[in-house]
C-alpha positions as CSV (number, residue, x, y, z in Angstrom):
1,X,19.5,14.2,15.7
2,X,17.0,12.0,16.8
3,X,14.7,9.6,14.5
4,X,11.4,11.4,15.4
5,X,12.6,14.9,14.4
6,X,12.7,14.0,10.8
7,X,9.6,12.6,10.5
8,X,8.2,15.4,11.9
9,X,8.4,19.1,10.1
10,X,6.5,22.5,11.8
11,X,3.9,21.7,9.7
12,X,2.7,18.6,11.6
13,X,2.9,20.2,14.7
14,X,-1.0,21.5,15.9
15,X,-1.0,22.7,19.9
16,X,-4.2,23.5,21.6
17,X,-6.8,20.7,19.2
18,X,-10.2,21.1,20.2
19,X,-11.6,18.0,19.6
20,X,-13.6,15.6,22.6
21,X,-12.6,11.9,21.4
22,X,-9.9,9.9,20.4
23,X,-12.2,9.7,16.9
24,X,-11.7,13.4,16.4
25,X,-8.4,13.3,17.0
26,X,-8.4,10.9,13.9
27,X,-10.0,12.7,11.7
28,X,-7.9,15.9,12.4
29,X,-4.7,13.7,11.5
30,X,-6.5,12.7,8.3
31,X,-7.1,16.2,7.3
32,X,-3.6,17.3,8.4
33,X,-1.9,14.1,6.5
34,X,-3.6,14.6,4.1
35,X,-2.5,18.3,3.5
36,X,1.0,18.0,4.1
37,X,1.2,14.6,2.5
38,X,-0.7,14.1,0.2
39,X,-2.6,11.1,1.6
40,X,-6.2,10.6,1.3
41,X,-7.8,11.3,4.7
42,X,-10.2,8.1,4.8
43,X,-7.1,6.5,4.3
44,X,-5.6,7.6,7.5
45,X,-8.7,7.8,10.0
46,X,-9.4,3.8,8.6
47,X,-5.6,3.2,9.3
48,X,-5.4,4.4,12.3
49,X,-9.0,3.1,13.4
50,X,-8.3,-0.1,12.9
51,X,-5.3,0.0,14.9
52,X,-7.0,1.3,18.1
53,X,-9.7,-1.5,17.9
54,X,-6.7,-3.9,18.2
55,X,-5.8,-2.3,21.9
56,X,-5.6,1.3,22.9
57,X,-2.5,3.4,21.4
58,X,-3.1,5.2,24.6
59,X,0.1,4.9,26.6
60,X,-0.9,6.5,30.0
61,X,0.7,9.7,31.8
62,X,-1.6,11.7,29.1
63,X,0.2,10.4,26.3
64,X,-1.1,8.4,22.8
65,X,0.8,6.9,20.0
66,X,-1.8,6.1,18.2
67,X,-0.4,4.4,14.5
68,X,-1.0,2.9,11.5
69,X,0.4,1.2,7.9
70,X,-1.1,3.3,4.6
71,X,-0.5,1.1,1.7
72,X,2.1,3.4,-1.3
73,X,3.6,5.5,1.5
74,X,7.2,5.5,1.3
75,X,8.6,6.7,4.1
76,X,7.3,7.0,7.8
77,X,5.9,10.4,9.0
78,X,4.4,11.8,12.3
79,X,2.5,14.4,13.6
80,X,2.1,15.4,17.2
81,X,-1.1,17.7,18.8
82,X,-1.7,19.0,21.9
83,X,-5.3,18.9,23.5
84,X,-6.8,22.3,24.2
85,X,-8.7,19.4,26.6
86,X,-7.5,16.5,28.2
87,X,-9.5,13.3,26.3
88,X,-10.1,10.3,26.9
89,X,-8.3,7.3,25.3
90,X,-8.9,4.0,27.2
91,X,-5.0,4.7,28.5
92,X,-3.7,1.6,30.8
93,X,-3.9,4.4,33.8
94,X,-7.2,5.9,33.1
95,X,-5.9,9.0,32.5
96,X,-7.1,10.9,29.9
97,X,-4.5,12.1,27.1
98,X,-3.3,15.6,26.6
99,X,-0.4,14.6,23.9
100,X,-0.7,12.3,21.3
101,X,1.8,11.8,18.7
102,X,0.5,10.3,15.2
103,X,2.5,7.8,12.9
104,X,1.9,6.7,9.7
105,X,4.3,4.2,8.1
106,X,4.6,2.3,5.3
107,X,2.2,-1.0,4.8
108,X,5.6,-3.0,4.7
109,X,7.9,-1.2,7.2
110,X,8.9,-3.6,10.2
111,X,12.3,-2.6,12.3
112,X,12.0,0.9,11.4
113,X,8.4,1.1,12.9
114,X,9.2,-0.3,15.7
115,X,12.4,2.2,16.4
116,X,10.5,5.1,16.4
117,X,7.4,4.0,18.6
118,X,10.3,2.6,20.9
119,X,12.0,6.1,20.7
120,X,8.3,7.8,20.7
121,X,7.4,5.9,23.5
122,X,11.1,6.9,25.4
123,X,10.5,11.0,24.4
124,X,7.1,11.2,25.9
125,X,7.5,8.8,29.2
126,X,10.0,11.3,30.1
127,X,8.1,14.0,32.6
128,X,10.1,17.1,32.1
129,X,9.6,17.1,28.3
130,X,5.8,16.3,28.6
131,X,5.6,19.1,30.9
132,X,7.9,21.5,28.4
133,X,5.7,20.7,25.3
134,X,2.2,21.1,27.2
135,X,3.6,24.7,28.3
136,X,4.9,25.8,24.8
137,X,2.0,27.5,22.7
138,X,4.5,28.0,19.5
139,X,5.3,25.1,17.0
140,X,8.7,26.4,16.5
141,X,9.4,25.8,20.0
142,X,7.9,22.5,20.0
143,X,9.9,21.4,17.2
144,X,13.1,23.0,18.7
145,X,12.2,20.7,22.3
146,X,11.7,17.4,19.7
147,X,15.0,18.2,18.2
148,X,17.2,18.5,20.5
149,X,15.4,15.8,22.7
150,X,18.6,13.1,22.8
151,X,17.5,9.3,23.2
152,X,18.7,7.5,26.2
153,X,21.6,4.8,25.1
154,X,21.8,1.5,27.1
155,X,25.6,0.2,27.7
């Protein structure tokens, strides 16, 4: 099992979003956060706002990471969303994004954080998967892909 699959349950997975702007995209995660989660979704657009104003989340090949610390969150948790339309999101390549995976983490989490954007960042540079997700319409099967998805291990 891989880090990302258990911060993310069926719940947290939304395909086709219909939103126009990385801002949307946002405010959706606050209202889906704060659904699952319990956390206040202010709380999360302001988090992960004031991330992206730092430097785009954007990664390129269609793909976000956008982030953020929310202050009496225990644990990290994630949600990913497909766009019904590519957006765009000031990614180093220009291209607009199509998949964006959300994490929230705890204001003092450090080494953790940084695992799973590295493994984040690993599961959604890698074509074939991209490609697999962006075809599946059913969040089961999407969640299946995430966990069974094995990171790469460097001897």
């Amino acid at each position: 099992m891989n880090l990302i699959s258990k911060l993310l349950p069926e719940s947290n997975i939304k395909v086709d979003l219909d939103v126009t702007s990385k801002k949307r995209v946002f405010e959706q995660a606050g209202i889906l956060f704060e659904n699952t989660v319990q956390i206040a979704r202010n709380k999360v657009f302001d988090s992960l706002f004031a991330r992206e104003k730092l430097g785009s989340t954007g990664l390129g090949q269609g793909v976000a990471i956008p982030h953020g610390r929310i202050k009496g969150l225990h644990k990290a948790v994630a949600a990913l969303v497909t766009m019904k339309e590519a957006i765009p999101f000031d990614a180093p390549d220009g291209q607009p994004v199509n998949i964006a995976c959300i994490l929230l983490v705890p204001d003092n989490a450090t080494d953790k954080h940084l695992q799973i954007l590295s493994e984040l960042a690993q599961m959604l540079s890698d074509k074939h998967f991209r490609e697999k997700i962006l075809l599946s319409k059913n969040v089961a099967e999407i969640s299946q892909l995430i966990s069974e998805w094995k990171p790469h291990v460097s001897n």
